[in-house]
MDTraj code that builds the backbone (N, CA, C; nanometers):
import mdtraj as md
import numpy as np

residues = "UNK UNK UNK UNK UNK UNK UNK UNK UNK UNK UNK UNK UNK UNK UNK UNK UNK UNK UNK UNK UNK UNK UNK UNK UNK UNK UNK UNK UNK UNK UNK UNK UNK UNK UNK UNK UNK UNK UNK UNK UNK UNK UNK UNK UNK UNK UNK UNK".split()
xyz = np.array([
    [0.0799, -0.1207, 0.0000],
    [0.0000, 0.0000, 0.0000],
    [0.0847, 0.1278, 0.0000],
    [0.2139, 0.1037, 0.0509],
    [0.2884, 0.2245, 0.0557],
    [0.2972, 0.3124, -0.0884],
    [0.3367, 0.1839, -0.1945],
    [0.3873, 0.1983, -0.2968],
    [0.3050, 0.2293, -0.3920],
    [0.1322, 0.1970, -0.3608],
    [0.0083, 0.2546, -0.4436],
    [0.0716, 0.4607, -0.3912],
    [0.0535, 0.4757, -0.2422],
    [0.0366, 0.6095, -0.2196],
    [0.1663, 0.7034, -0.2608],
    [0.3031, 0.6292, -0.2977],
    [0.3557, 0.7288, -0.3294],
    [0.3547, 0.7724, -0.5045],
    [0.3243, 0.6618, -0.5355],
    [0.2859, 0.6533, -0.6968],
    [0.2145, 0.7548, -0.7381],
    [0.0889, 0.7479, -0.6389],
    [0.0315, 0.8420, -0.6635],
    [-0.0061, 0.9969, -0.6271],
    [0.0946, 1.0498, -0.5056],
    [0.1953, 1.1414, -0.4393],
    [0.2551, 1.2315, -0.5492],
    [0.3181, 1.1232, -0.6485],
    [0.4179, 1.1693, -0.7524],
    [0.3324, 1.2065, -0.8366],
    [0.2584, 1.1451, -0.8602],
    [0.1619, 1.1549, -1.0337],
    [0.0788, 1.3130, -0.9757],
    [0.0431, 1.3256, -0.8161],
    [-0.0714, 1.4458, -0.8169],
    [0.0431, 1.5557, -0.8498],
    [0.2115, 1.5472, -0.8175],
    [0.2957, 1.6229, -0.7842],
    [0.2910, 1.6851, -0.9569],
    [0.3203, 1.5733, -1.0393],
    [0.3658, 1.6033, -1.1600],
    [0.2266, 1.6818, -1.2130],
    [0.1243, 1.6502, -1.1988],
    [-0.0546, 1.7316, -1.2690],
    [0.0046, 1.8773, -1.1886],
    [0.0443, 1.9308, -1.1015],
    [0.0659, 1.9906, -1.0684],
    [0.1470, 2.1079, -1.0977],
    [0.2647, 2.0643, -1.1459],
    [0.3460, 2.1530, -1.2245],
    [0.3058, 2.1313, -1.3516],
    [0.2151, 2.0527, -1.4300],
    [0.2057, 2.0631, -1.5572],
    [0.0762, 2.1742, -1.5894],
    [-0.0217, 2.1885, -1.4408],
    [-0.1017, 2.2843, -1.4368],
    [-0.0504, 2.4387, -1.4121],
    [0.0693, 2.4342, -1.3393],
    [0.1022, 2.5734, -1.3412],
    [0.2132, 2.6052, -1.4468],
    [0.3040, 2.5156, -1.4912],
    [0.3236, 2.5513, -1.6496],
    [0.2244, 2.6062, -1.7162],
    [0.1107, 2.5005, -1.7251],
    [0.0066, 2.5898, -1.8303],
    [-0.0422, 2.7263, -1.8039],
    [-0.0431, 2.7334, -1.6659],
    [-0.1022, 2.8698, -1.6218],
    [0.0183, 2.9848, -1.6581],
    [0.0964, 2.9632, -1.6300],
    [0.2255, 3.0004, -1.6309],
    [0.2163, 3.0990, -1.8113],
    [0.2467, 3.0167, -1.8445],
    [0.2789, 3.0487, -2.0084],
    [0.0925, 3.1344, -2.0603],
    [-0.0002, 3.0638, -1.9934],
    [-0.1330, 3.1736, -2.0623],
    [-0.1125, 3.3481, -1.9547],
    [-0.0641, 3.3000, -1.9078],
    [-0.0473, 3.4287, -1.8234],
    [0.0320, 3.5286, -1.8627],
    [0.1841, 3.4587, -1.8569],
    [0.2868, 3.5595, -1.8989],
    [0.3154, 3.5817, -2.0137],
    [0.3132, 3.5374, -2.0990],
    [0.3326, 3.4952, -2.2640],
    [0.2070, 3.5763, -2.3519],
    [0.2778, 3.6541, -2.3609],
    [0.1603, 3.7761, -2.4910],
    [0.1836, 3.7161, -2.6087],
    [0.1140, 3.6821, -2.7064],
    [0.1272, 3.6362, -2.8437],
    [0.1622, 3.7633, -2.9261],
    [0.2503, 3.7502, -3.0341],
    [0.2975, 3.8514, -3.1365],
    [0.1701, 3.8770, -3.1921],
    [0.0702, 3.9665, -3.2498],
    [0.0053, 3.9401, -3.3940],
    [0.0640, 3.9497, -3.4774],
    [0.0172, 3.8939, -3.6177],
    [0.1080, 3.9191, -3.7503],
    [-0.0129, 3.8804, -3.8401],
    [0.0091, 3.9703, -3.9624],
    [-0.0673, 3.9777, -4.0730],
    [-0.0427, 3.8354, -4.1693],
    [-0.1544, 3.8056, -4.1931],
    [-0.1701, 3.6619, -4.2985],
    [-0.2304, 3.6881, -4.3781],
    [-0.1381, 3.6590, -4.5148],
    [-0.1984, 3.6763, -4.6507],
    [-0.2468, 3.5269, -4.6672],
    [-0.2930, 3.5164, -4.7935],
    [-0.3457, 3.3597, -4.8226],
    [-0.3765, 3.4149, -4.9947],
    [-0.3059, 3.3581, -5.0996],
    [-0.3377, 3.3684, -5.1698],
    [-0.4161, 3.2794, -5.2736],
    [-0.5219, 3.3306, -5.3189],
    [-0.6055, 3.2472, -5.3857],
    [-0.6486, 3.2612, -5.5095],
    [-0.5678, 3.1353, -5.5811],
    [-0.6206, 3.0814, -5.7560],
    [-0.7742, 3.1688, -5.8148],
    [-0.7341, 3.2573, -5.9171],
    [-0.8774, 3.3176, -5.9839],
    [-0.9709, 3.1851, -6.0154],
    [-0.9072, 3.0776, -6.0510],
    [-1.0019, 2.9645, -6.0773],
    [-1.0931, 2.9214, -5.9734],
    [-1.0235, 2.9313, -5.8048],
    [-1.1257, 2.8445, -5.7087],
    [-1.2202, 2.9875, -5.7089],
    [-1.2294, 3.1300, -5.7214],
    [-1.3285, 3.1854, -5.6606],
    [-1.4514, 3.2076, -5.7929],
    [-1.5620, 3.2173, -5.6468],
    [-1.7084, 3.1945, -5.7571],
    [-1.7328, 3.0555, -5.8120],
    [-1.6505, 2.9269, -5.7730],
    [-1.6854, 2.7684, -5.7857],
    [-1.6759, 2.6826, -5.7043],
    [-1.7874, 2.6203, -5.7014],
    [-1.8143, 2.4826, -5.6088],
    [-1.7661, 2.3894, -5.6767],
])
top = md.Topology()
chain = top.add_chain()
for i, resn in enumerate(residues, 1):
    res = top.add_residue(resn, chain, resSeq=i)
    for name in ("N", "CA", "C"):
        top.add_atom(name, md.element.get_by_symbol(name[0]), res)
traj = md.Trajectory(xyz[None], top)
């Protein structure tokens, strides 16, 4: 039984930092914007 509770000790430890990584990075981490072209064939527009 020891070895169920530290197993799972470790596993809540690791959800743990993988939750405040995530928080981490939506928090501090501003995204660049940047302009996207997309250019598109005269043939695909106006056809299904």
């Amino acid at each position: 039984m020891p070895t169920l509770t530290r197993i799972l000790v470790v596993l809540v430890v690791l959800a743990g930092l993988a939750g405040g990584a995530v928080y981490a990075l939506a928090t501090f981490v501003e995204p660049k914007p940047r302009e996207m072209v997309i250019k598109v064939p005269q043939e695909r527009i106006g056809t299904r």
